[in-house]
N, C-alpha and C positions, 0 to 999 in steps of 0.2 A: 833134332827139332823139326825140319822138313818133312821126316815121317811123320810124325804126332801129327803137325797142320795135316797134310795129307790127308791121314787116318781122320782126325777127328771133323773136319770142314768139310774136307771135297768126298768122300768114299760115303759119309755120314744119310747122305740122301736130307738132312736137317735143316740143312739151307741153301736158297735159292741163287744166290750169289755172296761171293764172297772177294773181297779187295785184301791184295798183299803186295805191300810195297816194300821195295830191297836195292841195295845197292853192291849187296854180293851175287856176283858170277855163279859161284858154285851152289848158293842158296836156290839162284832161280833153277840152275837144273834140276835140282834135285826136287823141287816143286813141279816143275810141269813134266807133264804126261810123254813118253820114249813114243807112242805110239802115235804116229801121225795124224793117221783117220778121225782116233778122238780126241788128240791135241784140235784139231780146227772142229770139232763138233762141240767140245766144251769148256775152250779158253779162249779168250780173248786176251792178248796181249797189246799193251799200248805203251809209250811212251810218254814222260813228263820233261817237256823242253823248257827251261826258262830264261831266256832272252832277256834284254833290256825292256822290251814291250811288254813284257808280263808272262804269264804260264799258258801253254799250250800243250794240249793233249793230242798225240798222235798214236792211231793204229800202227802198229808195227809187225813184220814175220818173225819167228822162229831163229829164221836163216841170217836177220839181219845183228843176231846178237852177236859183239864183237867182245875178245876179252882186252885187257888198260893196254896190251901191245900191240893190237891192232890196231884201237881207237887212238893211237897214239899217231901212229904211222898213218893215219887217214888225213889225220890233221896235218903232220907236214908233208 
């Protein structure tokens, strides 16, 4: 499935932007770019927090992606 978006969204030249929201790990790799240079020339990656005080949107790296074992162990 990751291919297809790929293929048909981003490689397409057809559209200007494009939003894909996921909460699989392996989904998002396989969506973004291996290649560093153009990973920051043509993704933007951010974060959706949602707190008690409502949703907030954060920039986020690459490097900051953790997989449920990390994010687990951060927490305690």
């Amino acid at each position: 499935m990751a291919q297809t978006i790929r293929k048909l969204f981003f490689q397409s030249g057809r559209f200007v932007q494009v939003f894909v929201l996921t909460h699989s790990l392996y989904f998002f790799y396989e969506l973004t770019d291996a290649s560093q240079e153009r990973r920051r020339e043509y993704q933007k990656l951010i974060r959706m927090v949602k707190p008690q005080s409502g949703t907030r949107i954060q920039d986020m790296k690459y490097e900051e992606i953790q997989n449920d074992y990390q994010a687990y162990w951060s927490v305690v």
